[in-house]
C-alpha positions as CSV (number, residue, x, y, z in Angstrom):
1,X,-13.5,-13.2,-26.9
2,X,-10.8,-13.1,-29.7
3,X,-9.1,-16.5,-30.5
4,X,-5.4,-14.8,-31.4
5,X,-2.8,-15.5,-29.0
6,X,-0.3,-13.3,-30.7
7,X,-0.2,-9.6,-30.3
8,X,2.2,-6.9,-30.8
9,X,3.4,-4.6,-27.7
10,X,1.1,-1.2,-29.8
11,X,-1.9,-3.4,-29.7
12,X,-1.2,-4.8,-25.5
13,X,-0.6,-0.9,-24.9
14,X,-4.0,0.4,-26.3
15,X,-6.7,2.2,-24.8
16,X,-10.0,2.9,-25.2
17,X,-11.7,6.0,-27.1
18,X,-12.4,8.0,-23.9
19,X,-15.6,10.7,-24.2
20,X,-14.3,12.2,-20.9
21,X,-10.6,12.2,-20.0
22,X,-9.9,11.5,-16.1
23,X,-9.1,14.8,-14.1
24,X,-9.5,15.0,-10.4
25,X,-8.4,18.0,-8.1
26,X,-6.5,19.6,-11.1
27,X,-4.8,16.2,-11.8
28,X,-4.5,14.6,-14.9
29,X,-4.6,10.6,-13.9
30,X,-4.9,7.5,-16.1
31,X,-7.6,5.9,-17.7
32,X,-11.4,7.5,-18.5
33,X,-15.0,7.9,-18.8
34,X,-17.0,6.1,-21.7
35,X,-20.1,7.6,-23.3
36,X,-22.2,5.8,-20.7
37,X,-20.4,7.6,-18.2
38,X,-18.4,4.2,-17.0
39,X,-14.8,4.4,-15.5
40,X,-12.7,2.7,-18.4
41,X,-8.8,1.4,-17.0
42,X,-6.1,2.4,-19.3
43,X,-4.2,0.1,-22.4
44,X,-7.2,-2.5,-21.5
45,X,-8.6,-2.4,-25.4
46,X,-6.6,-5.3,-26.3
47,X,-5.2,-6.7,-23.3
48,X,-8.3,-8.0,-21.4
49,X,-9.2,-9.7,-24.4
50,X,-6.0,-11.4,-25.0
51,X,-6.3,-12.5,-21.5
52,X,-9.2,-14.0,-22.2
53,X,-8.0,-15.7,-25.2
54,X,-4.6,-16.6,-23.3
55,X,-6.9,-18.1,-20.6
56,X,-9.1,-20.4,-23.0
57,X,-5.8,-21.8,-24.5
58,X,-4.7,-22.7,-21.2
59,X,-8.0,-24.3,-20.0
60,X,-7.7,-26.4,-23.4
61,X,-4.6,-27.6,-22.9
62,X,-6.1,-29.1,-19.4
63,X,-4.4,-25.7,-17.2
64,X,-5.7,-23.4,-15.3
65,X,-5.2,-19.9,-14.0
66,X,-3.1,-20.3,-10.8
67,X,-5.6,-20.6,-8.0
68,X,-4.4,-18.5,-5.5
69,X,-6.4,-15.5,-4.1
70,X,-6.3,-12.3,-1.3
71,X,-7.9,-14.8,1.3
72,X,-4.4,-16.5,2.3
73,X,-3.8,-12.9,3.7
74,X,-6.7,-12.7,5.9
75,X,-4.8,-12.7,9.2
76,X,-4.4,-10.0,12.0
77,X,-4.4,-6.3,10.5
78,X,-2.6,-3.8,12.7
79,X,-4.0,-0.6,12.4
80,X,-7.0,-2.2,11.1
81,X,-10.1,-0.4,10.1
82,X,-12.1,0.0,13.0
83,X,-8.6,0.9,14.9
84,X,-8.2,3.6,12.2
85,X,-11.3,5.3,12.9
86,X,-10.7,5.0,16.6
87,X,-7.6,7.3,15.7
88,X,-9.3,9.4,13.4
89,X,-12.0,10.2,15.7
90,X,-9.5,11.1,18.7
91,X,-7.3,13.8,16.1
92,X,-4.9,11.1,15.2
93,X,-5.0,11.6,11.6
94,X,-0.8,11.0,10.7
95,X,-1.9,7.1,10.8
96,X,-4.0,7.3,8.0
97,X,-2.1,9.7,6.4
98,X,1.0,7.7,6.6
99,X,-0.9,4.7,5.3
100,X,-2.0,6.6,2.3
101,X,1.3,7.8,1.4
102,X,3.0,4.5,1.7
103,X,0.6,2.6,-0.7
104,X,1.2,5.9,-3.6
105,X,4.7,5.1,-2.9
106,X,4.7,1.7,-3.3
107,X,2.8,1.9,-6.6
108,X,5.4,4.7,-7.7
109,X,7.9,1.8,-7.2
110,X,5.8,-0.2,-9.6
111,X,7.0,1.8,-12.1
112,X,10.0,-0.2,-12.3
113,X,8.5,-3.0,-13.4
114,X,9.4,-1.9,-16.8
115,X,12.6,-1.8,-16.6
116,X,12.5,-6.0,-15.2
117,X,15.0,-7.8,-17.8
118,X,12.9,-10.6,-19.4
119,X,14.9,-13.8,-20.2
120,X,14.6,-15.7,-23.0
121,X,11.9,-18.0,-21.6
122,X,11.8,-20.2,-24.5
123,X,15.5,-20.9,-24.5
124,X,14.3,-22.5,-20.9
125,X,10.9,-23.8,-21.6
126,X,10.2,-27.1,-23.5
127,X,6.9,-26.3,-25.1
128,X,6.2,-23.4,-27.7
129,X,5.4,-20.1,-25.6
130,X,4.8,-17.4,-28.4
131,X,1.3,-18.0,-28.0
132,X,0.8,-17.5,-24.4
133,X,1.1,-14.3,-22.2
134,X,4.4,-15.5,-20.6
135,X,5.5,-15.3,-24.5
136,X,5.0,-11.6,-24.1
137,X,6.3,-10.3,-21.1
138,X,8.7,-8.4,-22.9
139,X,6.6,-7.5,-25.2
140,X,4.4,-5.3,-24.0
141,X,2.7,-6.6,-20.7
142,X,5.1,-5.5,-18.3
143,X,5.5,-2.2,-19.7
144,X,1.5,-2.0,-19.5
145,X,1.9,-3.0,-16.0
146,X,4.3,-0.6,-14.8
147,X,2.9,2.5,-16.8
148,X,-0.4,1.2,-14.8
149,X,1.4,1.9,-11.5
150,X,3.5,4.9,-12.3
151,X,1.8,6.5,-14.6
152,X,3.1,8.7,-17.7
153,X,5.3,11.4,-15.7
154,X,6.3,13.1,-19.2
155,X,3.4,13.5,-20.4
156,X,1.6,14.7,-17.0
157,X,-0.4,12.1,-16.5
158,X,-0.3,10.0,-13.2
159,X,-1.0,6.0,-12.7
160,X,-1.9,4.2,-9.5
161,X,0.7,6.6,-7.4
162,X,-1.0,9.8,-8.2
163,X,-4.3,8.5,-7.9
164,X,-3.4,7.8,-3.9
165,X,-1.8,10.7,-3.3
166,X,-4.8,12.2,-4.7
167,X,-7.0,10.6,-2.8
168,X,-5.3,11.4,0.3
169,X,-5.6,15.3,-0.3
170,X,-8.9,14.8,-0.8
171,X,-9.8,14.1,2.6
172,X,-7.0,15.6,4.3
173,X,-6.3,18.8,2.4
174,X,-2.7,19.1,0.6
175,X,0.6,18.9,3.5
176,X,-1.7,18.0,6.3
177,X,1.1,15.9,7.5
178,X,4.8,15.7,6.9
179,X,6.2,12.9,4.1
180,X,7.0,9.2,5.0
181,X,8.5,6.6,3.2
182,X,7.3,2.9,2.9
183,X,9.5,0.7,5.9
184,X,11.9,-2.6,3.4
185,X,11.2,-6.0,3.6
186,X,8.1,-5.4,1.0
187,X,9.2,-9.1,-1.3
188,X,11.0,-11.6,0.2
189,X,14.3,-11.5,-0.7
190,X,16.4,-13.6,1.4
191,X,19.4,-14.4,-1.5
192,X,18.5,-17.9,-1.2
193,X,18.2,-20.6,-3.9
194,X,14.7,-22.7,-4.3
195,X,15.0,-23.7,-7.5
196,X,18.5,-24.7,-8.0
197,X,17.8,-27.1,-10.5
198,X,17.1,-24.1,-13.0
199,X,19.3,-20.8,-14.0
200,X,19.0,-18.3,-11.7
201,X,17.6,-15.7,-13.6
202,X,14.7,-18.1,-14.3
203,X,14.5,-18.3,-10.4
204,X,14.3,-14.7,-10.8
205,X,11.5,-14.6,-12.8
206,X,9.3,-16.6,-10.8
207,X,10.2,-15.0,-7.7
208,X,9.4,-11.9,-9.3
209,X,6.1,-12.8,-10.7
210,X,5.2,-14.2,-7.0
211,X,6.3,-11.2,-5.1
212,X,4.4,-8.8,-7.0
213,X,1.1,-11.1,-6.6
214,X,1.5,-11.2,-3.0
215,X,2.1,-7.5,-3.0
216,X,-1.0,-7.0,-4.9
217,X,-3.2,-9.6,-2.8
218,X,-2.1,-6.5,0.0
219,X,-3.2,-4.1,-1.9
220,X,-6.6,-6.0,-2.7
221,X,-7.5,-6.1,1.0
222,X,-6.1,-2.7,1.3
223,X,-9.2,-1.4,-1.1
224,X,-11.9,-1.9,1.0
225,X,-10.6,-1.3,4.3
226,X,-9.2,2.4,3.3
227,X,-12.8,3.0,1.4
228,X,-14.8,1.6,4.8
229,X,-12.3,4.4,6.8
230,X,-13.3,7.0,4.0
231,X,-17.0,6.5,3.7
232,X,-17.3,6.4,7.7
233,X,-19.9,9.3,8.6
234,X,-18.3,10.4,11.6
235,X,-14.7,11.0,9.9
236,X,-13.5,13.6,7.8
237,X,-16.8,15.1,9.0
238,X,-15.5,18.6,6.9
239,X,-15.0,16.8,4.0
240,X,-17.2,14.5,3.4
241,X,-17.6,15.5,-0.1
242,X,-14.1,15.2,-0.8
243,X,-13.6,12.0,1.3
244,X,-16.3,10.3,-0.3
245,X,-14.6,11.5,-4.0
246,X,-11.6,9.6,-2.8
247,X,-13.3,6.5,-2.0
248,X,-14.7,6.5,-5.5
249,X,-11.0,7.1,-7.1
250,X,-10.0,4.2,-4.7
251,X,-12.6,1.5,-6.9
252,X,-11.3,2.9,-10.2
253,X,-7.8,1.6,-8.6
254,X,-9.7,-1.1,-7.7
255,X,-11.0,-1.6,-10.9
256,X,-7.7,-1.3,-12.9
257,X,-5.9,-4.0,-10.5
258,X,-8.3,-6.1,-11.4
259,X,-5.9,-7.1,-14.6
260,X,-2.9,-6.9,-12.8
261,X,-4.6,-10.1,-10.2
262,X,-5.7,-11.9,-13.4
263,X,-2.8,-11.3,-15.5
264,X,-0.2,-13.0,-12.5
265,X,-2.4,-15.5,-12.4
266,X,-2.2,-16.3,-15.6
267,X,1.6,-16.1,-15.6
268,X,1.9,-18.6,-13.0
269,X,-0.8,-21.1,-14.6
270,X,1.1,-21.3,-17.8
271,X,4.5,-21.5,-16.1
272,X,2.7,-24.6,-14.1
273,X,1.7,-26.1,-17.7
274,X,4.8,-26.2,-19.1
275,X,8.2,-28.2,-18.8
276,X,11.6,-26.2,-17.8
277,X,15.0,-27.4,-19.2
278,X,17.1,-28.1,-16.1
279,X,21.0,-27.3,-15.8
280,X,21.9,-30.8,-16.0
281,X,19.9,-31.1,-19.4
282,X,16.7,-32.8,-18.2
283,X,13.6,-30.9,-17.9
284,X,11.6,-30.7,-14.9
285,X,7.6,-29.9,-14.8
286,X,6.8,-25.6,-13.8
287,X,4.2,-26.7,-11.6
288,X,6.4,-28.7,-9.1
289,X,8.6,-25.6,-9.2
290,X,6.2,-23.0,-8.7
291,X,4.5,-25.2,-5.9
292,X,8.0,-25.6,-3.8
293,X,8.2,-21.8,-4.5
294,X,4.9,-20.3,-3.2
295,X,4.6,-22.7,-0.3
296,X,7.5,-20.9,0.8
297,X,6.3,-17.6,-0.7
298,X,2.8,-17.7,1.7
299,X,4.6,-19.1,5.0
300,X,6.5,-15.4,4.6
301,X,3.7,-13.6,3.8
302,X,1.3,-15.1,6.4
303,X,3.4,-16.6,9.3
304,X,7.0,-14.7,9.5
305,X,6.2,-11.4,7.8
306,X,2.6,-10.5,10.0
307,X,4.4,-11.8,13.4
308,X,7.5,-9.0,12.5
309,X,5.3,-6.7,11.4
310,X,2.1,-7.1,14.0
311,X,4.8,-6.4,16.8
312,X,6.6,-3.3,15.1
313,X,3.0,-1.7,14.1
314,X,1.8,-2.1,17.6
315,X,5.0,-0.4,19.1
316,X,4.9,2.4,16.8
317,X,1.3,3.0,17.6
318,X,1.2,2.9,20.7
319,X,4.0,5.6,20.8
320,X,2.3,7.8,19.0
321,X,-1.4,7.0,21.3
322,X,1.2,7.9,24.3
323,X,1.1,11.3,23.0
324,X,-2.7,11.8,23.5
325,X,-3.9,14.3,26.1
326,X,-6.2,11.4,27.1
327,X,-3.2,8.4,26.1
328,X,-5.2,5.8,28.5
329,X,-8.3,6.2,27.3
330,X,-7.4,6.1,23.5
331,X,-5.2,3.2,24.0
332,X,-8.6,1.6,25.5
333,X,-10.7,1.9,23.1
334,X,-7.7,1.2,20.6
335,X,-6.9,-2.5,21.7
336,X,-10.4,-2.8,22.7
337,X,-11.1,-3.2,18.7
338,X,-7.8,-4.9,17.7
339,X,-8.2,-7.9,15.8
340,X,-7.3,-11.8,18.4
């Protein structure tokens, strides 16, 4: 583990020396093999170890890595895997589709994330930040980040978007299905104040920073449900080579999120180390404000967000069951495998 805590944005975007460069279907995607044959993420030559050494710095100064993980989203999944496959295995294969599509979307949006304005955290912050990964937001980690998600267009190479959509073809063939686009109400983003006490575009920061790790917790549990629908033997039964191939570019996703998990985590733990100047010129700790924040933050994402969502999904579906030459029996076995 290196003990720097200052790097430049060149050495946060680095990759790795790749013996094989990563090409599936005819696409030219992120990231690459290593001699040994190992799927290597992208720009993680520097940056995993600075997260390391960011980490370390913030244990010693008696922090810790925000402790928040995908379980607070373990509630009711609608379609979730086992319904999938009931729809898969009656012709119903727009569902999946559709779910595929959405998340290469969504990670297209991710793109953006480059293009966040960064404030001057230490202008706001009590204690010396240079040394930690909030100090380099700007300089480096977000555009790391959002090249991650959205790849390098100009240069024909495709990030976590691509990778999806590529996936998807694989075990539907190209156009199986007409386009879709993601439904809103992805963040919460209400136009209310939580943190009044401090400039808004601080406020925007954190809420930022705590949107995107929700968003990636989703994505988390999204993994290993979409690879147990792909590696199910009696689906895709034509292209089970293929389908297992997109299951495997699914991990290496799964893989390169890894840092993205970490990195937020990180975020949040230093911004809950350190003290931020209020507007009426006292300072306030970052943990009592990024506690009143994510309380909120996980009562939308597990209590008001799944109850809208639960009932819209189970509309929708149902709709589209209705169409089924045999609607009553699909529906059956549909809601027979729902989750209480």
């Amino acid at each position: 583990m290196s003990d720097r805590l200052h790097y430049s944005r060149e050495e946060l975007l680095a990759s790795h020396e790749y013996a094989e460069p990563h090409v599936v279907a005819g696409r030219t995607l992120h990231g690459g093999f290593l001699a040994d044959g190992r799927y290597q993420p992208p720009r993680a030559l520097v940056r995993e170890p600075a997260m390391a050494a960011w980490e370390q710095a913030l244990a010693e100064r008696g922090g810790q890595a925000f402790p928040a993980s995908a379980e607070l989203l373990s509630g009711i999944r609608v379609p979730n895997t086992e319904q999938h496959l009931v729809l898969l295995r009656n012709g119903i294969g727009d569902v999946f589709w559709n779910s595929l599509t959405i998340i290469g979307k969504i990670e297209a949006m991710g793109a953006n994330i480059v293009l966040i304005p960064v404030p001057d955290l230490q202008a706001h912050i009590v204690e010396d930040v240079s040394g930690m990964a909030i100090g380099h937001l700007g300089g480096g980690l977000f555009e790391a980040h959002g090249i991650d998600e959205g790849g390098v267009p100009s240069r024909g190479i495709g990030g976590h978007d691509a990778m999806w959509f590529a996936a998807r073809d694989l075990a539907f063939g190209p156009d199986a299905f007409p386009d879709v686009d993601p439904q809103p109400g992805l963040a919460r983003e209400d136009g209310e104040r939580y943190l009044p006490e401090i400039p808004l575009e601080i406020e925007n920061l954190f809420s930022f920073l705590a949107n995107l790790l929700i968003i990636e917790f989703r994505a988390e549990i999204g993994f290993a449900e979409t690879q147990a629908i792909l590696r199910s033997p009696d689906v895709f039964t034509d292209r089970r080579a293929e389908a297992e191939l997109a299951a495997e570019i699914i991990e290496r996703i799964r893989i390169d999120e890894g840092i993205h998990v970490r990195s937020l985590n990180l975020y949040l733990g230093e911004l809950c180390s350190v003290s931020l100047r209020t507007l009426d010129g006292g300072s306030v700790p970052g943990s009592t404000l990024v506690d009143r924040f994510w309380d909120g933050m996980v009562r939308w994402a597990t209590v008001t967000k799944p109850a809208r969502d639960v009932e819209r999904a189970l509309t929708n579906l149902h709709a589209r069951i209705a169409e089924h030459p045999e609607s009553d029996r699909v529906r059956a076995e549909f809601d027979a495998v729902g989750d209480a």
